[in-house]
Each structure stands twice: as C-alpha cells, then as structure tokens.
C-alpha positions in Angstrom: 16.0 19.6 13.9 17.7 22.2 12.4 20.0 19.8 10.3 16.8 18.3 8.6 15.6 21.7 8.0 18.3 22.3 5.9 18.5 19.7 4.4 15.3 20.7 2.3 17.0 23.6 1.3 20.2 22.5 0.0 20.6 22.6 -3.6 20.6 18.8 -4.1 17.4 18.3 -1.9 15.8 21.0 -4.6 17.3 19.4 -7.7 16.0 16.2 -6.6 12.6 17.5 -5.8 12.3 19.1 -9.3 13.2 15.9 -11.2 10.8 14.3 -9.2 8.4 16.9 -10.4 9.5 16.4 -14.2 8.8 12.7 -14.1 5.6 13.4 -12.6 4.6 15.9 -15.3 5.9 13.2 -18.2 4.2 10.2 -16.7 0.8 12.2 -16.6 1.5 13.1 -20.5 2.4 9.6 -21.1 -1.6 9.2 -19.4 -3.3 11.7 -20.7 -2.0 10.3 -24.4 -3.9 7.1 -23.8 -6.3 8.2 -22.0 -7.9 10.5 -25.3 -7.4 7.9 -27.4 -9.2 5.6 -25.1 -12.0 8.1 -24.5 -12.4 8.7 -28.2 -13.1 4.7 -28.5 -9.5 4.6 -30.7 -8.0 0.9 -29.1 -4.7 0.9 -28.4 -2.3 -1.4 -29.3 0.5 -3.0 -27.0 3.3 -1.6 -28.8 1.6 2.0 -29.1 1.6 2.0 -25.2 4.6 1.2 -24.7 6.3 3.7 -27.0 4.0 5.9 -25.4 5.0 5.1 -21.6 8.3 5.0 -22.3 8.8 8.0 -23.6 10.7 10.9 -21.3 11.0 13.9 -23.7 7.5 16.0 -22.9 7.6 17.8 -25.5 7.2 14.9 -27.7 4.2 13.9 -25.4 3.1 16.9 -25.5 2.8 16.7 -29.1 1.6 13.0 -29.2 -1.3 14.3 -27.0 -2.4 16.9 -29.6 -2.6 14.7 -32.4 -4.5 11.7 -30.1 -7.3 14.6 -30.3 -7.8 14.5 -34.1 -6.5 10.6 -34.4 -8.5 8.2 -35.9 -6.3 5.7 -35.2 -3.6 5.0 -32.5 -0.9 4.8 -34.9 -1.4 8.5 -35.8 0.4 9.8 -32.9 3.7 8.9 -34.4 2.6 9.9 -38.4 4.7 12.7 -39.8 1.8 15.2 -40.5 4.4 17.0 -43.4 3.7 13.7 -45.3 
C-alpha cells in the first residue's frame, strides 16, 4: 500500500494527471465550438470540424468559441476580424 500511495504523489504521477486535465479542457473547447454553432442553426462543414477537433492550442479555441457566438457562418471562426 504504501508504494501505490506514493506513487500518486510523485512528480510524474502529477505531471501526467495535469496533461490529462489539459486535453480534457481543449477537447471540451473543441465541443463547445461546435456545439454554438450547432445551436445557433449555423451547419458545419466536415473540414470546419475537423480543423476544429484537431486543434490543441486553447487559446485558439478559446478564441474560435467567441467568434462561433457572433458567426453567421462556420467559416467565420477562422476569418481575421482586422480584415
């Protein structure tokens, strides 16, 4: 027992844990993307998904998932808004 206790405390158990945590938190941005543009009744094209799933920076999602708010279209998400 006391082995597998600390395990979960070593610094590789933790590191582990937290990039499990960070793909969690970019695969429910990758969602929540779709999921607005969805809601709004904006379809959502093949290629648009997948750019969108496959994305791993969240701060890019993060940003993708602002503009899906105002989009009228799904393409939008990836327009350069300074033109």
């Amino acid at each position: 027992m006391t082995a597998m206790q600390y395990f979960w405390r070593h610094p590789l158990a933790q590191e582990v844990r937290e990039e499990g945590r960070e793909e969690g938190r970019v695969a429910e941005r990758a969602d929540m993307t779709l999921r607005i543009l969805e809601w709004r009744g904006i379809s959502v094209p093949d290629a648009v998904r997948e750019r969108v799933e496959s994305c791993t920076d969240l701060d890019q999602l993060t940003i993708w998932s602002q503009r899906a708010v105002h989009a009228t279209a799904a393409d939008d998400l990836f327009a350069d808004p300074n033109g």
